[in-house]
VMD Tcl script that builds the backbone (N, CA, C; Angstrom):
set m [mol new atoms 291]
animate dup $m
set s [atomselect $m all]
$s set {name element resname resid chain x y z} {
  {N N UNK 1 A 0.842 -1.178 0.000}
  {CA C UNK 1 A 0.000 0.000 0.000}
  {C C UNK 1 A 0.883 1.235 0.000}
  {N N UNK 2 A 0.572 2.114 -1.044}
  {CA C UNK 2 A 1.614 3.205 -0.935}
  {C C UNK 2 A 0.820 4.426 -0.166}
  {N N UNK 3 A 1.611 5.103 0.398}
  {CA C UNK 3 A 0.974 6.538 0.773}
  {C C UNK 3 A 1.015 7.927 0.268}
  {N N UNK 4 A -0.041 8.408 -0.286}
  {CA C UNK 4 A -0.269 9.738 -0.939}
  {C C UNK 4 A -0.016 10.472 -0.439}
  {N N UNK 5 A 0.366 10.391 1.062}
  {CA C UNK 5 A 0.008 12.234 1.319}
  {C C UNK 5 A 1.410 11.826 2.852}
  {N N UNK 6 A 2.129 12.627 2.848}
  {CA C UNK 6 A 3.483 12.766 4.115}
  {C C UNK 6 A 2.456 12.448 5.196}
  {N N UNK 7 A 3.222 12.140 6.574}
  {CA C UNK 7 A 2.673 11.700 7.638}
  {C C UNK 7 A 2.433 13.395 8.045}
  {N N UNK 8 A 1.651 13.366 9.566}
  {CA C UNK 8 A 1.743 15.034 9.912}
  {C C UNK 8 A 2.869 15.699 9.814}
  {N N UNK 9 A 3.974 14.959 10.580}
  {CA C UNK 9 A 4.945 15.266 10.997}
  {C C UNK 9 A 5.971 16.376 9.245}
  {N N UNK 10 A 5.277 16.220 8.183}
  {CA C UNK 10 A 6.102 16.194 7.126}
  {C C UNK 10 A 5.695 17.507 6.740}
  {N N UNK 11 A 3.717 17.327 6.900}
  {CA C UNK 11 A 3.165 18.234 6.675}
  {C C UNK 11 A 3.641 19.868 6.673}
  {N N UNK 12 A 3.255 20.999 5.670}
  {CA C UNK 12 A 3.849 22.011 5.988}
  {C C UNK 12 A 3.103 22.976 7.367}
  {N N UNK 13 A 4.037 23.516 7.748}
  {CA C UNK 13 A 3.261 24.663 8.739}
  {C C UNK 13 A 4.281 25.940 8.829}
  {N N UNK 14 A 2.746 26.574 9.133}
  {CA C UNK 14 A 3.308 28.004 9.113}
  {C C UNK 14 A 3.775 28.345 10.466}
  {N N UNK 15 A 4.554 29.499 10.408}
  {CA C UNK 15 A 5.387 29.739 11.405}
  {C C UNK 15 A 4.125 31.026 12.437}
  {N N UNK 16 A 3.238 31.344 11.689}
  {CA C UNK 16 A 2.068 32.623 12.209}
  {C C UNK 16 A 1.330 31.375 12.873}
  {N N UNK 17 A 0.463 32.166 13.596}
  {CA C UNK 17 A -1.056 31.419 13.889}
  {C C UNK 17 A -1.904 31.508 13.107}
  {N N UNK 18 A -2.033 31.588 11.803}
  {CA C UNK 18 A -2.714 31.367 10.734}
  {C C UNK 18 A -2.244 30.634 9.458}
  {N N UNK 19 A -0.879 29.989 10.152}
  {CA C UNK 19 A -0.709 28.775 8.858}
  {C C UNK 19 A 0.563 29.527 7.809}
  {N N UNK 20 A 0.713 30.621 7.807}
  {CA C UNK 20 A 1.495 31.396 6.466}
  {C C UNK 20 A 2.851 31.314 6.626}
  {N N UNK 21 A 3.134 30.933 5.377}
  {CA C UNK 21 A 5.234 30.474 5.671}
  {C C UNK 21 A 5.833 31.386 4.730}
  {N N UNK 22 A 6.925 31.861 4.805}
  {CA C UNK 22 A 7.598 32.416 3.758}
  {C C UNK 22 A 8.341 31.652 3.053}
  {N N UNK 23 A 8.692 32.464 2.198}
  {CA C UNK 23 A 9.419 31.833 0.665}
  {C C UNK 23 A 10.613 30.675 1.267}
  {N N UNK 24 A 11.461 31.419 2.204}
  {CA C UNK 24 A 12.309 30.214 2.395}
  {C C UNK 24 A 11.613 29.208 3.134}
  {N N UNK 25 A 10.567 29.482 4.001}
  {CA C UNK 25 A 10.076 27.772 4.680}
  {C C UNK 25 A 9.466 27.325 3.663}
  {N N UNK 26 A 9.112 27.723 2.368}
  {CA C UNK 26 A 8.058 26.497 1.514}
  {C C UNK 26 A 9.472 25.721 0.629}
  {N N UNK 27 A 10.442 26.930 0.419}
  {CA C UNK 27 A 11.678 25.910 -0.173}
  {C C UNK 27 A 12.291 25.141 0.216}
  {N N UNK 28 A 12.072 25.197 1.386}
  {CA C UNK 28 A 12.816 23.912 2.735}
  {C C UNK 28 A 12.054 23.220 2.981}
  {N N UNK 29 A 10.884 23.367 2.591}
  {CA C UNK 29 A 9.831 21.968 2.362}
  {C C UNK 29 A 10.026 21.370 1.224}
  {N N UNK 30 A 9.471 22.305 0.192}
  {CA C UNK 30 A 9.504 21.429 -0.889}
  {C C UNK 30 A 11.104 21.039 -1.636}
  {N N UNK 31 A 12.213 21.314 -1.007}
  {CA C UNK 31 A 13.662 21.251 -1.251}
  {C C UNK 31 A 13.629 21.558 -2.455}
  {N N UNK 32 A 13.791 23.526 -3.115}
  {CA C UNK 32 A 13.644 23.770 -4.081}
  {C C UNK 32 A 14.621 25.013 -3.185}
  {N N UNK 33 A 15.129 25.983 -4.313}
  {CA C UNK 33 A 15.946 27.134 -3.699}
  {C C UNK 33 A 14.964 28.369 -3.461}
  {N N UNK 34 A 15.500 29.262 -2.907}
  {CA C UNK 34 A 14.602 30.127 -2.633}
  {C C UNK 34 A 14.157 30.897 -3.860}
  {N N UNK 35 A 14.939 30.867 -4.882}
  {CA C UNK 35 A 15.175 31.477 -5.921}
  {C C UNK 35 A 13.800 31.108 -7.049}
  {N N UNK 36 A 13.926 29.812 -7.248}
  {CA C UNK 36 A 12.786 29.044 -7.898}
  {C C UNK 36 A 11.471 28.827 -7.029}
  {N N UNK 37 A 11.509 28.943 -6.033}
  {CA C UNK 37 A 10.236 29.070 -5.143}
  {C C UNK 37 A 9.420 30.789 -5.783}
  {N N UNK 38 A 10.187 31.884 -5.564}
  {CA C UNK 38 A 9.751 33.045 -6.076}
  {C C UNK 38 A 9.300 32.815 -7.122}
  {N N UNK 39 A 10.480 32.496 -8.088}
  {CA C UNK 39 A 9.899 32.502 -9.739}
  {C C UNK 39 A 8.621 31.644 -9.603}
  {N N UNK 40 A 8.012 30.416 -9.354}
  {CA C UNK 40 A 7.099 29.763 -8.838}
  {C C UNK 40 A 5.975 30.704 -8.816}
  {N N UNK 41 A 6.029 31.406 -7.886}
  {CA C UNK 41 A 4.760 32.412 -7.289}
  {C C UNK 41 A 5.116 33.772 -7.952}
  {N N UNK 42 A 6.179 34.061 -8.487}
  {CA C UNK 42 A 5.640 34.899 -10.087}
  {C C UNK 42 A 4.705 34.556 -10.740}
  {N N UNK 43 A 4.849 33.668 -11.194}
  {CA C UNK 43 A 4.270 32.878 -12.675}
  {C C UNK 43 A 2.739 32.148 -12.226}
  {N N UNK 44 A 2.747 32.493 -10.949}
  {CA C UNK 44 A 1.278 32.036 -10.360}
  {C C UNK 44 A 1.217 30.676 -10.307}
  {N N UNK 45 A 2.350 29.988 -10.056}
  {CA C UNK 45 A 2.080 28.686 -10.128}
  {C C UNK 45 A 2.021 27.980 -8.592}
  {N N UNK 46 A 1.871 29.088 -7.993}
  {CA C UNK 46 A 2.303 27.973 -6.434}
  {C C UNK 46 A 1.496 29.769 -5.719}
  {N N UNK 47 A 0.015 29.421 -4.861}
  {CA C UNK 47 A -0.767 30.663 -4.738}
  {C C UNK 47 A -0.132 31.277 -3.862}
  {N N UNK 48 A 0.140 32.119 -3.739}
  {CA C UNK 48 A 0.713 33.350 -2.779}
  {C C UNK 48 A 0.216 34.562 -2.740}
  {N N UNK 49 A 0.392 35.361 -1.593}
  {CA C UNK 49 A 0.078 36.880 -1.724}
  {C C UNK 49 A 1.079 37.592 -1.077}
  {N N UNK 50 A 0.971 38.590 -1.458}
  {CA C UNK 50 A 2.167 39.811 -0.895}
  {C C UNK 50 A 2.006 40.835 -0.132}
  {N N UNK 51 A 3.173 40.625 0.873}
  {CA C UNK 51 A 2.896 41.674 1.905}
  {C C UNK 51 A 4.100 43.224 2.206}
  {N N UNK 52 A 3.376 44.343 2.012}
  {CA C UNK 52 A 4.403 44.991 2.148}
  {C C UNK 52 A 4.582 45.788 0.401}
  {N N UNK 53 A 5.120 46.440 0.480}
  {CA C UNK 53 A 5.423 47.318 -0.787}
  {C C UNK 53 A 7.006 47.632 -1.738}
  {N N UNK 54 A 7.215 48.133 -2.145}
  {CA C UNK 54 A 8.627 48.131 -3.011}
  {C C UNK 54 A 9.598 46.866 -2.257}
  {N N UNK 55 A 10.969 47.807 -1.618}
  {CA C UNK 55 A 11.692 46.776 -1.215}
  {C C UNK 55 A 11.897 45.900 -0.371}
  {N N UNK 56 A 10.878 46.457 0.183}
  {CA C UNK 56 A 9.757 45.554 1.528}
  {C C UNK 56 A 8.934 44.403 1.359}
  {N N UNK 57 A 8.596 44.205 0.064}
  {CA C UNK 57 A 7.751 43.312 -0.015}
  {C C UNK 57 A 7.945 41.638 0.239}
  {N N UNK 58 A 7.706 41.449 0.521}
  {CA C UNK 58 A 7.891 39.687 0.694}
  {C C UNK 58 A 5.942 38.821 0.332}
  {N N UNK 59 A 6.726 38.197 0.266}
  {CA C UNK 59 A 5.326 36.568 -0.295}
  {C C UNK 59 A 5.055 35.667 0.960}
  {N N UNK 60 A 3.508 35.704 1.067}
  {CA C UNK 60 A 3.282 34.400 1.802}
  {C C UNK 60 A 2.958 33.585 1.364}
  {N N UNK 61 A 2.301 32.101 1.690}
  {CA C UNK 61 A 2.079 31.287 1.237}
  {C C UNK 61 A 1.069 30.655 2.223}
  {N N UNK 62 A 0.023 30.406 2.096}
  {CA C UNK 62 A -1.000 29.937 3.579}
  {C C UNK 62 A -0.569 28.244 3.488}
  {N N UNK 63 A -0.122 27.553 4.601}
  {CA C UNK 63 A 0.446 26.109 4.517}
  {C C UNK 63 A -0.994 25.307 3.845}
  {N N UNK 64 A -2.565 26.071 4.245}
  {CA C UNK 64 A -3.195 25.029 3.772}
  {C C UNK 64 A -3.744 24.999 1.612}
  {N N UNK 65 A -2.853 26.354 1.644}
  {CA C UNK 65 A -3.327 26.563 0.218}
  {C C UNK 65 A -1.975 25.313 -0.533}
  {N N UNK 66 A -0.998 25.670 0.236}
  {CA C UNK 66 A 0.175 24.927 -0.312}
  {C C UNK 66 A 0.059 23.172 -0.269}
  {N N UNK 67 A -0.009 23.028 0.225}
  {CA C UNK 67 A -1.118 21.566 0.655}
  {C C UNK 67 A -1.958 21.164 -0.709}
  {N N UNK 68 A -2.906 21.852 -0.557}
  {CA C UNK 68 A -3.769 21.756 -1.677}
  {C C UNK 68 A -2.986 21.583 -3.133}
  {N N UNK 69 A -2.508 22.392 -3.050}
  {CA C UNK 69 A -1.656 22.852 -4.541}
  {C C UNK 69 A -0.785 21.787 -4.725}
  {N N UNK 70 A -0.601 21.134 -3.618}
  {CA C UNK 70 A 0.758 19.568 -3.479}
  {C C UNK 70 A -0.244 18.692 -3.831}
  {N N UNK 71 A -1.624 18.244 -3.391}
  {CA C UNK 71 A -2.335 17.089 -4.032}
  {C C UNK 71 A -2.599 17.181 -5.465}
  {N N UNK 72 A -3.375 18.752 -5.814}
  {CA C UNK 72 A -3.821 19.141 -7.190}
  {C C UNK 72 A -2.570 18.302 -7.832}
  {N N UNK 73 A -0.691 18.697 -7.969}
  {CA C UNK 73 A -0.265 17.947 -8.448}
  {C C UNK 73 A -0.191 17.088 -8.665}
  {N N UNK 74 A -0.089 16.233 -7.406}
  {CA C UNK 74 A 0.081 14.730 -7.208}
  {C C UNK 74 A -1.366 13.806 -7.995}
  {N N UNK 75 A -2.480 14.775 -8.000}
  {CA C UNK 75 A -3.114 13.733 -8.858}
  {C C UNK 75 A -3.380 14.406 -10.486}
  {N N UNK 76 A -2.515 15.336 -11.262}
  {CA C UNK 76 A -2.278 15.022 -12.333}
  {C C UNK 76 A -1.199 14.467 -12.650}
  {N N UNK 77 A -1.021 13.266 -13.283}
  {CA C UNK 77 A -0.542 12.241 -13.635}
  {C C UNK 77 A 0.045 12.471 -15.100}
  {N N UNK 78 A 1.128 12.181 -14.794}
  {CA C UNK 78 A 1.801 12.832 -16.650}
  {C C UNK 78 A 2.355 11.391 -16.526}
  {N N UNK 79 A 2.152 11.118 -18.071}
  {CA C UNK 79 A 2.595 9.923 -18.777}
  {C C UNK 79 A 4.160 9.635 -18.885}
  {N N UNK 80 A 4.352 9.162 -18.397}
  {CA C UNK 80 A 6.297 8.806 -18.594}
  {C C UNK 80 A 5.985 8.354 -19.744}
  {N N UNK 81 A 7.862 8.380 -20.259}
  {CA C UNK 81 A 7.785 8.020 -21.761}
  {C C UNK 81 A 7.989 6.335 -21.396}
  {N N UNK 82 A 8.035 5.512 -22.539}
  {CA C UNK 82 A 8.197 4.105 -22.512}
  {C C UNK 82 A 9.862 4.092 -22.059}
  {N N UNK 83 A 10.087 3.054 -21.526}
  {CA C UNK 83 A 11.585 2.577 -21.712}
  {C C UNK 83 A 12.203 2.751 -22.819}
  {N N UNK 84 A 13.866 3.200 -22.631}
  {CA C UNK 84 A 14.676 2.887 -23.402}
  {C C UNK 84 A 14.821 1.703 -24.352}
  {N N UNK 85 A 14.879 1.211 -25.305}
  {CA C UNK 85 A 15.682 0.071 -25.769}
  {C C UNK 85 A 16.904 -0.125 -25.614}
  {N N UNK 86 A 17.075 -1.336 -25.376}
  {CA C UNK 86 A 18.819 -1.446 -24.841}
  {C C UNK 86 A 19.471 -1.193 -25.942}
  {N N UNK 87 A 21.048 -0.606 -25.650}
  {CA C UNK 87 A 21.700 -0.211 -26.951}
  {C C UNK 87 A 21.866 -1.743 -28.132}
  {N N UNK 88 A 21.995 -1.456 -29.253}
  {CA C UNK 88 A 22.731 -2.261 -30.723}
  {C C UNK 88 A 21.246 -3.388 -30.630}
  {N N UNK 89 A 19.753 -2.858 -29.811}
  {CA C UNK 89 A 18.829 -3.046 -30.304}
  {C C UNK 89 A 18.033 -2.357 -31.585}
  {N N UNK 90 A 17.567 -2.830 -32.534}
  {CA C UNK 90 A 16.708 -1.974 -33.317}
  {C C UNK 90 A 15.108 -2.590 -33.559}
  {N N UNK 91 A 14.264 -1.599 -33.467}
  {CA C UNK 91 A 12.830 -2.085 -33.641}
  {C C UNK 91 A 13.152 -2.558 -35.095}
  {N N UNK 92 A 11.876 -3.643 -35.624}
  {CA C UNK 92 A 11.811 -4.157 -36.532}
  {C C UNK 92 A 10.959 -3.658 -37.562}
  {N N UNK 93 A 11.366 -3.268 -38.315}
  {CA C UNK 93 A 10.779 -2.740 -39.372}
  {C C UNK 93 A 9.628 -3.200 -39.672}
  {N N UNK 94 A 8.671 -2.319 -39.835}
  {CA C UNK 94 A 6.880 -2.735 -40.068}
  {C C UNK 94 A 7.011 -2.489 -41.540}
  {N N UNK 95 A 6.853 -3.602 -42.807}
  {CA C UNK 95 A 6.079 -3.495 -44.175}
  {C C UNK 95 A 4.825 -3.683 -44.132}
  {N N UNK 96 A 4.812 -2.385 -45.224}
  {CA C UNK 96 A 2.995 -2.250 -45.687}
  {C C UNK 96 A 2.791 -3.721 -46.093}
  {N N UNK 97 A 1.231 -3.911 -46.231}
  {CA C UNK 97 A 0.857 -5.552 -46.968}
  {C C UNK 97 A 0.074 -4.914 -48.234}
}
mol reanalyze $m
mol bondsrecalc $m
mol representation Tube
mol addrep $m
C-alpha cells in the first residue's frame, strides 16, 4: 500500500497562527531554492500573496493553500515516456501488406 500524502509530521506549517510560511520555509519543504520558489509564485504557479510594498515586499504562502496545490499535483498524472531500448537493439521494421 503506498501513501499519498506525508505523515503530519512532514506536513507544511506556518510559522504565524494562521498557517502562512515564507518563501524560504516552503523551499525547505519542498527542497527547491529560494530562488525558484519566487519565480514559482511569479508565474502564479504555487498561490501566494504579498505583503508589504517596493523593497519591503515579501510573499506568503497559507500552509493550507500549499497543501492543496501539493495534491492538485500529485493527482495530475503525466505519462512517462516508454523505456529505453537497450543499446545495438533496433525495432523491426513494419512493411505495408
Amino acid at each position: 500500500m503506498s501513501v499519498l500524502f506525508p505523515p503530519d509530521s512532514m506536513r507544511p506549517r506556518g510559522s504565524g497562527p494562521i498557517g502562512l510560511m515564507s518563501v524560504k520555509e516552503v523551499a525547505a519543504y519542498l527542497a527547491l531554492s529560494d530562488t525558484r520558489v519566487a519565480l514559482l509564485i511569479r508565474d502564479n504557479l504555487i498561490p501566494a500573496f504579498d505583503i508589504g510594498r517596493g523593497k519591503y515586499r515579501q510573499w506568503r504562502v497559507a500552509a493550507r493553500d500549499l497543501e492543496t496545490w501539493l495534491q492538485q499535483r500529485r493527482a495530475a498524472v503525466i505519462p512517462r515516456r516508454p523505456p529505453r531500448r537497450p543499446p545495438g537493439t533496433r525495432a523491426s521494421p513494419q512493411r505495408p501488406e
